[in-house]
C-alpha positions, 0 to 999 in steps of 0.5 A, a space after each residue: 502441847 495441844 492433843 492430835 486430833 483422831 484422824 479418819 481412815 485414809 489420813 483425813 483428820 476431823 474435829 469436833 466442829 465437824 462432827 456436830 455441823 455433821 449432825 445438825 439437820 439442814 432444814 429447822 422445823 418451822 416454829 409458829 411464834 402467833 396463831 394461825 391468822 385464818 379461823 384458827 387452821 391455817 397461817 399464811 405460810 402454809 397458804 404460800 406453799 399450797 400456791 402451786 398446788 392451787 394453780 394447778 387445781 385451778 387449770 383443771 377445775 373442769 377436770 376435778 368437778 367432772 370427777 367429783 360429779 361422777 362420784 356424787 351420782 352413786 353416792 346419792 343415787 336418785 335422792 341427789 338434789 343437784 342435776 349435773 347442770 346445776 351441779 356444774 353452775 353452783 361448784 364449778 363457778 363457786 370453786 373458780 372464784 375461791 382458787 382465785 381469791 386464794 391465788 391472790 391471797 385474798 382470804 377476806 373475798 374467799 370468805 365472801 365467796 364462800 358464804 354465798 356458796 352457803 347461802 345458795 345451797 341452803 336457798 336450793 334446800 340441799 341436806 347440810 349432810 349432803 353438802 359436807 359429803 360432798 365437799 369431802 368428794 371434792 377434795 378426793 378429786 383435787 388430790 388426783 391432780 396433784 403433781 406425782 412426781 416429786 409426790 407431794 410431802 405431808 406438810 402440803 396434804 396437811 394445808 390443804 386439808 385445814 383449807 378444806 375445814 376453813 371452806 366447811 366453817 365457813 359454808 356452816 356458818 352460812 347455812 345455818 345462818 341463812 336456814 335460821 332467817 328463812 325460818 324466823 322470815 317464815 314466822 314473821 309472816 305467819 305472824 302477820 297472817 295471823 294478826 288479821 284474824 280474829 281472836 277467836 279464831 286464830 291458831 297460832 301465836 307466836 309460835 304455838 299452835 292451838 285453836 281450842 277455847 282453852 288455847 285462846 284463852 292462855 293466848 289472851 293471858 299471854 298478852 297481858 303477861 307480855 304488858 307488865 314489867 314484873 317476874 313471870 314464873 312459868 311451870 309445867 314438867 319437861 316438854 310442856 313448852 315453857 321456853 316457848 310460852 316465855 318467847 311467846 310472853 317477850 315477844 308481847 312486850 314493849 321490846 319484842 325485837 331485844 334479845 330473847 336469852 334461854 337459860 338452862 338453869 339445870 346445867 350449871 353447877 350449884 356453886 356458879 349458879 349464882 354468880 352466873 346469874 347475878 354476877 
């Protein structure tokens, strides 16, 4: 004869299928089965909740960037490289496309838009700590337009946090992209200037800078080094220029525009050096 269940106080009897249905949580945790697809941060599902969050940031945008301007002005003070004009065009116009591009789940476009916003800020010189303070500003703006009632849960803040650190990848990337071409193009034309001075009387040469008779000598022997296809030992103690003299040496060569490749022998172990170098 099958057992009596217990029964509650009041009569109402319980089984053991009840006691666990009443244990169990009613939401699972999300389990992310493949990276997240966004710069290794963020899955697509975290950019789907952030959706209303976004459409509210971006009908107060004007609202956000005020604020953030008001916060930008003391923090920098008289060293700030935006006046509020250019502040306003450059932010506001960049942060308008991104909320958009993000409310239509385009993140190929927001990437694109955002390394234009790099490129700019590099191109108007301003300080890459500035930048990164400053889109910390932003984000402490956002957060003041966000929904308060209900507040928004932790899953959410944390989204839009990882959306801020995809926006400062990307805007690094940019930056110093664009900073290292500016700096090469610069080169390129000191090089050129150069060229149509004598050999007598240049003073700089791929890089390194001397006008003295012994420096122009080490230039000539530099060129004819640069025409050979054998192995060039170069050496001088720590700080003399050595790597500079061998990108000095490659780009002499027949292939100056191949890859120039620095290894820091010292740094790797005595065991993998070898086959770090010859396979």
């Amino acid at each position: 004869m099958p057992q009596a269940e217990p029964s509650e106080p009041g009569g109402k009897r319980t089984s053991n299928h009840d006691h666990e249905a009443a244990h169990e949580p009613h939401e699972k945790p999300v389990s992310w089965t493949q990276p997240p697809r966004h710069y290794h941060l963020l899955w697509d599902e975290e950019l789907d909740a952030l959706q209303p969050i976004l459409k509210r940031v971006s009908e107060r945008l004007g609202e956000v960037v005020a604020h953030w301007y008001q916060l930008y002005v003391p923090h920098f003070g008289d060293t700030r490289s935006l006046s509020e004009r250019e502040c306003r065009d450059l932010f506001y116009n960049a942060l308008s496309r991104n909320t958009k591009d993000l409310l239509d789940k385009d993140m190929d476009l927001y990437a694109v838009d955002t390394i234009r916003t790099g490129e700019l800020l590099c191109e108007r010189n301003v300080p890459f700590a500035e930048v990164v303070a400053s889109l910390h500003l932003y984000e402490e703006c956002a957060y003041t337009v966000f929904p308060k009632n209900p507040s928004q849960p932790l899953e959410i803040c944390t989204a839009f946090d990882k959306l801020s650190h995809v926006r400062m990848i990307l805007l690094a990337d940019a930056y110093f992209r664009s900073a290292s071409a500016t700096a090469g193009a610069r080169i390129q034309a000191l090089e050129r200037q150069t060229s149509l001075v004598a050999r007598e009387q240049r003073s700089i040469f791929h890089g390194l800078v001397g006008a003295s008779a012994s420096m122009r000598r080490l230039y000539d022997r530099f060129e004819s080094a640069g025409g050979t296809r054998g192995t060039i030992l170069i050496v001088g103690e720590s700080g003399t220029g050595k790597e500079l003299v061998a990108r000095a040496i490659h780009e002499c060569g027949n292939a100056p525009a191949a890859p120039f490749v620095a290894l820091n022998c010292a740094a790797i172990p005595k065991k993998l050096i070898e086959s770090e170098l010859f396979g």
